[in-house]
MMTF fields as JSON, N, C-alpha, C and O atoms, coordinates in Angstrom:
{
  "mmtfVersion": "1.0.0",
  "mmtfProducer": "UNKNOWN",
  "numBonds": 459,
  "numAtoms": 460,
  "numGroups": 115,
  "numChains": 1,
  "numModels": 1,
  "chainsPerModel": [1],
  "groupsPerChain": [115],
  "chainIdList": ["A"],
  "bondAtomList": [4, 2, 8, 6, 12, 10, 16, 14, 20, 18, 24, 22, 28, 26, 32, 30, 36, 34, 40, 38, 44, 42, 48, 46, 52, 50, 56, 54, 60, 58, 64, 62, 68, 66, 72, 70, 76, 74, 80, 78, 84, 82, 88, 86, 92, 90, 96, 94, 100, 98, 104, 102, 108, 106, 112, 110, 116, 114, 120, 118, 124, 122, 128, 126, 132, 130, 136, 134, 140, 138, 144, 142, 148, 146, 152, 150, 156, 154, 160, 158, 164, 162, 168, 166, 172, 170, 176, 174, 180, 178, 184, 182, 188, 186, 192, 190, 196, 194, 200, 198, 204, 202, 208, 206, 212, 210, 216, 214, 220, 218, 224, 222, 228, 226, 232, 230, 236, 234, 240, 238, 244, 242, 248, 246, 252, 250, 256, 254, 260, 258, 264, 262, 268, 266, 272, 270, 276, 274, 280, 278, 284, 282, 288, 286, 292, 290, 296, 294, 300, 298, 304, 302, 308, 306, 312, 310, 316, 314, 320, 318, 324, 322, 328, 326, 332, 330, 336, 334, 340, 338, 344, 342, 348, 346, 352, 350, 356, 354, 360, 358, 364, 362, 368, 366, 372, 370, 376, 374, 380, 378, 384, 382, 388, 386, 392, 390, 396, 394, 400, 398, 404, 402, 408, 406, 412, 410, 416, 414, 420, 418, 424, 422, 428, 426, 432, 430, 436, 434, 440, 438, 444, 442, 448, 446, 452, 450, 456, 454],
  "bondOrderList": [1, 1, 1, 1, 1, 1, 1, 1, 1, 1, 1, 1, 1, 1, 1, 1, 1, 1, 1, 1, 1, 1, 1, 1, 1, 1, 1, 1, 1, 1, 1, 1, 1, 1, 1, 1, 1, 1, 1, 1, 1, 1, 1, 1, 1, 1, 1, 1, 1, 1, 1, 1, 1, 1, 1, 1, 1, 1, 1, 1, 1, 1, 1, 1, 1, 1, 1, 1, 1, 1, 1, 1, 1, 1, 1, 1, 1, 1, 1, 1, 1, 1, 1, 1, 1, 1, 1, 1, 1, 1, 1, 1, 1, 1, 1, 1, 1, 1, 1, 1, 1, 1, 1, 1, 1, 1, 1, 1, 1, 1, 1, 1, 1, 1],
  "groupList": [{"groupName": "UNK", "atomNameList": ["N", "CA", "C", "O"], "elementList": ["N", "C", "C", "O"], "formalChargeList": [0, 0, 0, 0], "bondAtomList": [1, 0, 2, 1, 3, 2], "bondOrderList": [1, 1, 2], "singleLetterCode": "X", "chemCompType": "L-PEPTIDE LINKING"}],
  "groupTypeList": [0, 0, 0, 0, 0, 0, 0, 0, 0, 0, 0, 0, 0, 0, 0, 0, 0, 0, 0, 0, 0, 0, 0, 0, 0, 0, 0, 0, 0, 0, 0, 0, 0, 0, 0, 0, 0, 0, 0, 0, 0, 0, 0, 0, 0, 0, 0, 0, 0, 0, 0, 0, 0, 0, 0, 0, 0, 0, 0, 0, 0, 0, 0, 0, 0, 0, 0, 0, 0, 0, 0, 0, 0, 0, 0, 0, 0, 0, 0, 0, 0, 0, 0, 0, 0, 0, 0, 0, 0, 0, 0, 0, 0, 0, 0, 0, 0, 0, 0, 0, 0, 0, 0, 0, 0, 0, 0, 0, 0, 0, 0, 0, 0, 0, 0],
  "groupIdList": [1, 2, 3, 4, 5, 6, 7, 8, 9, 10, 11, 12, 13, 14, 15, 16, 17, 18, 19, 20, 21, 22, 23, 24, 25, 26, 27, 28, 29, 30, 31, 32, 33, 34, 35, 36, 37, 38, 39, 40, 41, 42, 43, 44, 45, 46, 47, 48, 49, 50, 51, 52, 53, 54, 55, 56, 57, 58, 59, 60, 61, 62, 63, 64, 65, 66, 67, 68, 69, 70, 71, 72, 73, 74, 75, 76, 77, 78, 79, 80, 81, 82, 83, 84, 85, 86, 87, 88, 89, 90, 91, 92, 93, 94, 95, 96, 97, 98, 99, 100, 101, 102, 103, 104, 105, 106, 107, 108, 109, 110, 111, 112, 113, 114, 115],
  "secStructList": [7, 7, 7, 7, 7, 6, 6, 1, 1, 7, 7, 7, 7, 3, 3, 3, 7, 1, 1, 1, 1, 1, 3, 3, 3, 7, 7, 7, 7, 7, 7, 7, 7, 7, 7, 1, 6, 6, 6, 1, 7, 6, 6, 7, 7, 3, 3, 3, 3, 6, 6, 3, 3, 3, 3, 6, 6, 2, 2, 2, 2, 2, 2, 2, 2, 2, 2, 2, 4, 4, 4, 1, 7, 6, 6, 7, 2, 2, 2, 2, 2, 2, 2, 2, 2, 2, 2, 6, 6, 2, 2, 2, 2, 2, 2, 6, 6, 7, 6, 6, 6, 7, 7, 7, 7, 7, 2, 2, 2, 2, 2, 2, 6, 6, 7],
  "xCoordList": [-2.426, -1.751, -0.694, -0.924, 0.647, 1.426, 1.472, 1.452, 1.552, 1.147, 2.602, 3.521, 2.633, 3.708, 3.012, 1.83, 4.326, 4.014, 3.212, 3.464, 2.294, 1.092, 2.033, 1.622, 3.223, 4.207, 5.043, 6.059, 4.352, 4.764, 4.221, 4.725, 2.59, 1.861, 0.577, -0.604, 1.448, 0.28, 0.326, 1.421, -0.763, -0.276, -0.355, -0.477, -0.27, 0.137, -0.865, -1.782, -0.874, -2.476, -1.929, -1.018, -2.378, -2.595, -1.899, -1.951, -1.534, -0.805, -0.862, -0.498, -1.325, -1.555, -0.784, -0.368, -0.406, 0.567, 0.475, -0.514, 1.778, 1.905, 0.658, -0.12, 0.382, -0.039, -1.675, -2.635, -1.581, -2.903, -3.45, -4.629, -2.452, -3.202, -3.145, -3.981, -2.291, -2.036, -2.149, -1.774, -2.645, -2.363, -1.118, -1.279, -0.101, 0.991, 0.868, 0.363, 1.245, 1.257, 2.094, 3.046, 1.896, 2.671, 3.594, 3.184, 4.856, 5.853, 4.987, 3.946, 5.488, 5.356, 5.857, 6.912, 6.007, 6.643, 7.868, 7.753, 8.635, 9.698, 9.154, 8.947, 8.957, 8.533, 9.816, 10.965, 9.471, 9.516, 11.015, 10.609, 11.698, 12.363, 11.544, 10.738, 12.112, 10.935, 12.595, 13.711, 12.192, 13.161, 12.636, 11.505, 13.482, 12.769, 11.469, 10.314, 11.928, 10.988, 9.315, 8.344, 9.596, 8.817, 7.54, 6.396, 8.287, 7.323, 6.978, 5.783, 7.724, 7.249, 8.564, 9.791, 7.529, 8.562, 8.684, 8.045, 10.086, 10.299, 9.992, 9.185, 10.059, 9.13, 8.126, 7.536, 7.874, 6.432, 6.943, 7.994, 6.156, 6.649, 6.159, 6.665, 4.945, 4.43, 3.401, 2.907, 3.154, 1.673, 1.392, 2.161, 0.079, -0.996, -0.154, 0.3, -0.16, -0.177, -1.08, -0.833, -1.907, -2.617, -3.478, -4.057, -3.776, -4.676, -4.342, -5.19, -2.687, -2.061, -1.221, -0.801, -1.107, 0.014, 0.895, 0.954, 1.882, 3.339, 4.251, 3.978, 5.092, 5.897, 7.27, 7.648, 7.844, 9.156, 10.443, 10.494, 11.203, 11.93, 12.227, 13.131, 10.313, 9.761, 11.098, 11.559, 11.423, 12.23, 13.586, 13.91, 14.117, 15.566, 15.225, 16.325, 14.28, 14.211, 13.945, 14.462, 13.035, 12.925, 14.684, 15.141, 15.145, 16.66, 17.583, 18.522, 17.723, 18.427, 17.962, 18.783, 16.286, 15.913, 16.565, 17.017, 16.362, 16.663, 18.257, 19.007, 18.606, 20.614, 20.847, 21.755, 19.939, 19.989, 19.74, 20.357, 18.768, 18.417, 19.372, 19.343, 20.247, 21.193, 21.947, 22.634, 22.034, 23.223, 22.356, 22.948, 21.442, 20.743, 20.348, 20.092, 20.395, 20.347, 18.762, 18.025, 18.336, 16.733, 16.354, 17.236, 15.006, 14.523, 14.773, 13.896, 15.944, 15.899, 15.002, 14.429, 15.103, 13.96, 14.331, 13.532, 15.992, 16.453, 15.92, 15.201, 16.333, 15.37, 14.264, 13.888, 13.383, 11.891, 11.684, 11.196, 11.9, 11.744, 12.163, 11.3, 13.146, 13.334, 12.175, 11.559, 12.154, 10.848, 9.792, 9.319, 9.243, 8.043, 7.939, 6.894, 8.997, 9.445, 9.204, 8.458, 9.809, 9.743, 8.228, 7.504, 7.603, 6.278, 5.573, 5.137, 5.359, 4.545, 5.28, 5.105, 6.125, 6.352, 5.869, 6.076, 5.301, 5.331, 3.89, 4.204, 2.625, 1.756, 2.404, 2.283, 3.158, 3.652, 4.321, 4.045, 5.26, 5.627, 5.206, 5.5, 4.113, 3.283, 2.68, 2.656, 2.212, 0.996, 2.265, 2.01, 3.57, 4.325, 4.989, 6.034, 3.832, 4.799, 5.951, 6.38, 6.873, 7.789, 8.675, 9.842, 7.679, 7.834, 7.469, 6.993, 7.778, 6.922, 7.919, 7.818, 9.263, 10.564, 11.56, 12.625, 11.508, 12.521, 12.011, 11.06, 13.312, 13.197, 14.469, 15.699, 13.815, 14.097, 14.919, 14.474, 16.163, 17.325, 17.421, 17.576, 17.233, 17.09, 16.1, 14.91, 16.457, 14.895, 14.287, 13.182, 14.992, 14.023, 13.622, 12.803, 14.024, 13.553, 12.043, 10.996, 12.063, 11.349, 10.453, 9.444, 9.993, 9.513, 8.653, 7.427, 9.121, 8.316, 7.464, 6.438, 8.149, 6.655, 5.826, 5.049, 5.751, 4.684, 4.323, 3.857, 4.485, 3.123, 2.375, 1.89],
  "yCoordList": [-23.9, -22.629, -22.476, -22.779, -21.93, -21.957, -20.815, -19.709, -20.949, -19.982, -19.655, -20.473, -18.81, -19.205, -19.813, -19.947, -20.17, -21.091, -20.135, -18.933, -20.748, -19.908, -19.005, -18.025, -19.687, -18.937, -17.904, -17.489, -17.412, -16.605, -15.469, -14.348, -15.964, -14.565, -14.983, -14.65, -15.816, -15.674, -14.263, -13.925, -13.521, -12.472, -13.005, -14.14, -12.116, -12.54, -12.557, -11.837, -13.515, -13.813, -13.539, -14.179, -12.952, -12.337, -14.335, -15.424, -14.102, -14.96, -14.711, -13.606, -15.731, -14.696, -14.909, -16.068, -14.269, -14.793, -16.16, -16.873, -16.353, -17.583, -17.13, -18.05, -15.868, -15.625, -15.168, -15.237, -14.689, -14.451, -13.565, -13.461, -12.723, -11.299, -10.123, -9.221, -10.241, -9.275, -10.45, -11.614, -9.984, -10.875, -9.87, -8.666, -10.199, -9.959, -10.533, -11.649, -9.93, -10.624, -11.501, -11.384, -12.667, -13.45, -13.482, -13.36, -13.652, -13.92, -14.301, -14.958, -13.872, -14.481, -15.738, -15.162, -16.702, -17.623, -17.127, -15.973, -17.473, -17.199, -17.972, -19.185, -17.044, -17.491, -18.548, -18.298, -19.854, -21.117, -20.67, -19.739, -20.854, -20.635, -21.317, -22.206, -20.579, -21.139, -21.608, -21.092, -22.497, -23.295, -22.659, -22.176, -22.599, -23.025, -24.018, -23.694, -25.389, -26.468, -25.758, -25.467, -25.699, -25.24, -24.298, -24.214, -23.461, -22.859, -23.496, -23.472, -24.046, -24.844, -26.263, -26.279, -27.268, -28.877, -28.799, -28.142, -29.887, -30.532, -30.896, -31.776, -30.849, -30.957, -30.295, -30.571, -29.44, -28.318, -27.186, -26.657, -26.609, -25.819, -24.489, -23.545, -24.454, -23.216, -23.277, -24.363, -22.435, -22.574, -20.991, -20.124, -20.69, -19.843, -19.534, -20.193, -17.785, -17.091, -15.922, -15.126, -15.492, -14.114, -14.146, -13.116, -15.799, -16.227, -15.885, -16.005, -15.309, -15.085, -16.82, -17.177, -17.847, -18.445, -17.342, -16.2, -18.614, -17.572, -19.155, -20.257, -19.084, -19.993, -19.786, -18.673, -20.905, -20.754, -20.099, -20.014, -19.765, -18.642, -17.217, -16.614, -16.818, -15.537, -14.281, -13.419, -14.824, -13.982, -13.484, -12.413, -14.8, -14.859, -14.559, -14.416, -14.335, -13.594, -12.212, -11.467, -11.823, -10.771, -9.709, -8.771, -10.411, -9.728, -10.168, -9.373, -10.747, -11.257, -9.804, -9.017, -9.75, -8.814, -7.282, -6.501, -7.225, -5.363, -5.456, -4.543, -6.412, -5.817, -5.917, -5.228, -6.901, -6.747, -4.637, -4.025, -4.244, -3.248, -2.376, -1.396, -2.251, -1.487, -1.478, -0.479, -2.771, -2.634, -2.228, -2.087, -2.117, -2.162, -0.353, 0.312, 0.252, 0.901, 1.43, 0.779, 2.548, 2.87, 2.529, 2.356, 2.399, 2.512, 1.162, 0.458, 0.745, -0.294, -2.079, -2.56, -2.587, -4.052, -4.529, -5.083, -4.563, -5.457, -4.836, -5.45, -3.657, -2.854, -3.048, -3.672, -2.704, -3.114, -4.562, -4.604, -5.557, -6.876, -6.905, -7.431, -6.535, -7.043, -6.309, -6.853, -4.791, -4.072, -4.809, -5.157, -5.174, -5.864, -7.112, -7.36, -7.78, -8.916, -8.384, -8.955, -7.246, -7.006, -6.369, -6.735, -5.394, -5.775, -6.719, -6.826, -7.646, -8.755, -10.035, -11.223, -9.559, -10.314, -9.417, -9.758, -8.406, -7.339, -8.434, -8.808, -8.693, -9.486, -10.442, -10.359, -11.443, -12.554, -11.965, -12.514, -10.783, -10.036, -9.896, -10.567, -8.615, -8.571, -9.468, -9.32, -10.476, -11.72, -12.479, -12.676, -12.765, -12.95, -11.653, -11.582, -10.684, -9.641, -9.351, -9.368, -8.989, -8.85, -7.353, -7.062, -6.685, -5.498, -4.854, -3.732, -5.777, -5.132, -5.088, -4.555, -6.075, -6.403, -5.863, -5.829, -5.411, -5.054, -3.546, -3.051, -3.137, -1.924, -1.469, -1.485, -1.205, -1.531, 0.438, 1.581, -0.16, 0.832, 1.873, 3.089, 0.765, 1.379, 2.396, 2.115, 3.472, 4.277, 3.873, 4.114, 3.461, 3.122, 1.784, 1.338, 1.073, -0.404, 0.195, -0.171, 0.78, 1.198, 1.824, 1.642, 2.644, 3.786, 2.283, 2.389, 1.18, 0.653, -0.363, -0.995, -0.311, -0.996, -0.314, -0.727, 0.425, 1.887, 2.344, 3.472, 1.651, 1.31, 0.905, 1.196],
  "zCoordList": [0.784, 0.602, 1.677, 2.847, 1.194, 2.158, 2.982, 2.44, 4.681, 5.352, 6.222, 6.258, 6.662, 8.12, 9.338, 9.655, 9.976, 11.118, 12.253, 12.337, 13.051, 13.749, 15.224, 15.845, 15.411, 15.887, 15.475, 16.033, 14.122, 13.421, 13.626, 13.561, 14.017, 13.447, 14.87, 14.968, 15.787, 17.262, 18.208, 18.656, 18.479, 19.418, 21.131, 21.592, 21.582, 23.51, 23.791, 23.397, 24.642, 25.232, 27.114, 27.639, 27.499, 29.145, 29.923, 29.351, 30.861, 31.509, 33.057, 33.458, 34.032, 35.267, 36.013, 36.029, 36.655, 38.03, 38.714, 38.881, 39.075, 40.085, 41.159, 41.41, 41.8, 42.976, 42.718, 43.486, 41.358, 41.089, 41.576, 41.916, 41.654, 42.348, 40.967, 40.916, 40.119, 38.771, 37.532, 37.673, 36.508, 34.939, 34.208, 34.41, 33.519, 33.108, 31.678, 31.562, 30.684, 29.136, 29.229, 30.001, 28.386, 28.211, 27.009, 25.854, 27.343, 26.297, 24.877, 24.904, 23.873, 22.858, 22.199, 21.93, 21.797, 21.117, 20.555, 20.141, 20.458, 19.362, 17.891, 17.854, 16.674, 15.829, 15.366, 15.731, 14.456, 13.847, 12.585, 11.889, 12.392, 11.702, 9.785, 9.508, 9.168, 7.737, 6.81, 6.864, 6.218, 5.343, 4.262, 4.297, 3.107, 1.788, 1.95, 1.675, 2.491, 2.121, 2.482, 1.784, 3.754, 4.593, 3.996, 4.443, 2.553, 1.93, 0.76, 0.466, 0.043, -1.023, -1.154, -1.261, -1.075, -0.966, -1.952, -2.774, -2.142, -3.025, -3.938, -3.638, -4.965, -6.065, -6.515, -7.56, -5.818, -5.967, -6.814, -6.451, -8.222, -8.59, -8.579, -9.185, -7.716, -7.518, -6.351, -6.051, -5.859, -4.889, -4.653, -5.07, -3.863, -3.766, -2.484, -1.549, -3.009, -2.026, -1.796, -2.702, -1.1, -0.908, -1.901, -2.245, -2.752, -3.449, -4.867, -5.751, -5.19, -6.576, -6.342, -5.241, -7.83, -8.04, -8.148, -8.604, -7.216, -7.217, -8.057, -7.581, -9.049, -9.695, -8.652, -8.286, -8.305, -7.655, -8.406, -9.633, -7.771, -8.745, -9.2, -9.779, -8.334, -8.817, -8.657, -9.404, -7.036, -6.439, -7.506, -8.02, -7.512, -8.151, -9.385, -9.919, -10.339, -11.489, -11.568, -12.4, -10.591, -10.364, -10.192, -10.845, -9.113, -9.029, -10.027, -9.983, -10.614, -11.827, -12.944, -13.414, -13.195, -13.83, -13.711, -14.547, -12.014, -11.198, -11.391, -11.045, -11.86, -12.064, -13.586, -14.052, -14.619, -15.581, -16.238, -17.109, -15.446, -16.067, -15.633, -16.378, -14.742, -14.742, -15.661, -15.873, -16.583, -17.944, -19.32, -20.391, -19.248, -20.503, -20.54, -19.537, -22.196, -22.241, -22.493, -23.233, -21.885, -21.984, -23.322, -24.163, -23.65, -25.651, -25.981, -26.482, -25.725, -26.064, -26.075, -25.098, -27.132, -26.87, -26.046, -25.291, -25.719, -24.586, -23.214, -22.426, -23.063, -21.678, -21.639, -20.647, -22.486, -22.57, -22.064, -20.935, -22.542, -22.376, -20.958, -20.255, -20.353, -19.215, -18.087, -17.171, -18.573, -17.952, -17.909, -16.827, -19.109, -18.941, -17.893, -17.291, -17.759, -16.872, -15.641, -14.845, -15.368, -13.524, -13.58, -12.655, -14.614, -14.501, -14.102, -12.955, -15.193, -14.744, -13.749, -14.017, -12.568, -11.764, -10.51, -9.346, -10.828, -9.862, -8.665, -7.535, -9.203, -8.361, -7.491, -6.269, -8.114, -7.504, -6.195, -5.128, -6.209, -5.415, -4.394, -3.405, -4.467, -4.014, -2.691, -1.469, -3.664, -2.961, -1.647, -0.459, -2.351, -1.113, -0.099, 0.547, -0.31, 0.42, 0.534, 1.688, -0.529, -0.272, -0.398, -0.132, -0.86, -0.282, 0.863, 1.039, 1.653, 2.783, 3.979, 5.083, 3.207, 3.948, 3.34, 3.955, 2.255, 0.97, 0.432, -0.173, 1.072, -0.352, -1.409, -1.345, -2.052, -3.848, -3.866, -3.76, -4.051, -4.116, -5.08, -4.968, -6.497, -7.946, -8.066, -7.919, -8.304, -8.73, -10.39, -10.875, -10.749, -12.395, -12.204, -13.008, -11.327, -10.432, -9.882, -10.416, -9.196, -8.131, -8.88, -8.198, -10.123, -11.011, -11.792, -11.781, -12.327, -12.962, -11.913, -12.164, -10.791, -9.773, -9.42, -8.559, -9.729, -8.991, -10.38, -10.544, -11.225, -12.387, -12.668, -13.761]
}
């Protein structure tokens, strides 16, 4: 399962003085920079996140979807269909947290994730 790097998500561990008379926190790492690869190689077309498959792509369909629905008119199959799409991409989401970095501008974007 792909994780981030442990410099991602290490907290400060106490660090003591040269003199050893005070302990002082220690710097944190600078977290690892993450590639694409880094989360899913080459050739991989999906992997486990937060214990949901996530399919690669999720992202870029998802936003492909949230600008599609700005052109499409409500009622419609074509709106619907694409609704149902950012629906059921809504877990994959999710499981990579990505609302947790992102917020979602659209309110009728935003109205069918909070369904």
């Amino acid at each position: 399962m792909p994780t981030l790097p442990a410099s991602a998500t290490s907290d400060a561990q106490p660090q003591e003085n040269p003199d050893r008379t005070t302990s002082v926190p220690a710097t944190p790492p600078a977290p690892a920079a993450l590639t694409p690869q880094d989360v899913l190689a080459d050739g991989q077309e999906h992997a486990e996140f937060n214990g949901v498959l996530v399919r690669k792509g999720s992202i870029a369909a998802f936003i492909g979807n949230a600008k599609a629905l700005e052109n499409l008119e409500p009622g419609t199959s074509e709106h619907e269909a694409v609704a149902q799409q950012i629906r059921d991409l809504k877990p994959a989401l999710d499981a990579l947290e990505l609302f947790d970095v992102v917020e979602i501008k659209n309110p009728d974007v935003a109205a069918l994730l909070a369904s």
